[in-house]
N, C-alpha and C positions, 0 to 999 in steps of 0.2 A: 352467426345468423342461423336461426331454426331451420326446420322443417316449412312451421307453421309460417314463418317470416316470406322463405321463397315462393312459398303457393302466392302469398301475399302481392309478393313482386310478379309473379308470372300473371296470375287475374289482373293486376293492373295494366298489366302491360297489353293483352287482347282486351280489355276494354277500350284503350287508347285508340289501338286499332280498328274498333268499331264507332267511338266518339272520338274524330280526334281535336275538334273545337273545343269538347268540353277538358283536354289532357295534356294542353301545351304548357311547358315546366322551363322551356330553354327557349332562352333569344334568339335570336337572328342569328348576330354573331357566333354563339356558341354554333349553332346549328350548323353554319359553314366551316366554322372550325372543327368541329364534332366527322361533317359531313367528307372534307379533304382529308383528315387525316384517319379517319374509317377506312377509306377507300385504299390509299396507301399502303395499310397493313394491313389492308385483306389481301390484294394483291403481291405484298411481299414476302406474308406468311404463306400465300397458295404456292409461290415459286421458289420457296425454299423449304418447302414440307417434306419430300424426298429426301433434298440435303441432311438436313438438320427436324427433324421431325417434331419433337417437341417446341422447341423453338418456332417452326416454322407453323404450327398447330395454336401455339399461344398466342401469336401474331393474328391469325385468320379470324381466333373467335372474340378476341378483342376488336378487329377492324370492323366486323360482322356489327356486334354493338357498338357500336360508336358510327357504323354508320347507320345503324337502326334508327339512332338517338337523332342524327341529321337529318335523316329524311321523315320522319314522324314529329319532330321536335318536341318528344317525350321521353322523359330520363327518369324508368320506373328506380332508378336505387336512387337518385334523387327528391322523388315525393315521398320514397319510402323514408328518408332521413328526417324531411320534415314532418312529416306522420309523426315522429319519434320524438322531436324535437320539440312540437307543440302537445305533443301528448292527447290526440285528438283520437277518438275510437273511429272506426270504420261504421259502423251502426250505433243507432241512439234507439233503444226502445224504450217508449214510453206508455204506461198502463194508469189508467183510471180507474177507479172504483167509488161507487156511490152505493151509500148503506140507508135505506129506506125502511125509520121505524113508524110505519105508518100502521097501527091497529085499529084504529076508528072506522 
């Protein structure tokens, strides 16, 4: 994943947070799935971050997103796949031009 990919995924994800009718990507179910098991390993990476610090650090910022993903039920590396998937741009510009040989 880029540079340019992550800006990608981080804007989409504060827009979600500003729209979040127009940004929901995940069920119900996911959502409560998503949303229990966030919580879990935020919780168990926070209390085992001294012990085992990496471990307990990967744990936190995995639970973090996944509970993000629960409580917004938006899952930016999810739309980012189908972005990808469908091959759809992010913007469409479209330009006109009208050529008038009008000498009379």
């Amino acid at each position: 994943m880029t540079n340019e990919n992550l800006n990608t995924v981080i804007r989409n994800a504060t827009e979600a947070l500003k729209y979040p009718e127009l940004y929901q990507n995940v069920s119900a179910s996911e959502r409560w799935l998503s949303g229990a098991t966030g919580t879990f390993l935020l919780f168990k990476g926070i209390k085992n971050i001294f012990s085992h610090p990496v471990i307990g650090l990967t744990a936190a910022v995995a639970g973090a997103g996944l509970l993000y993903r629960g409580l917004t039920g938006y899952c930016p590396l999810k739309d980012y796949e189908e972005q990808a998937v469908a091959n759809v741009p992010d913007e469409v510009v479209i330009t006109e031009t009208y050529v008038v040989d009008d000498l009379a």
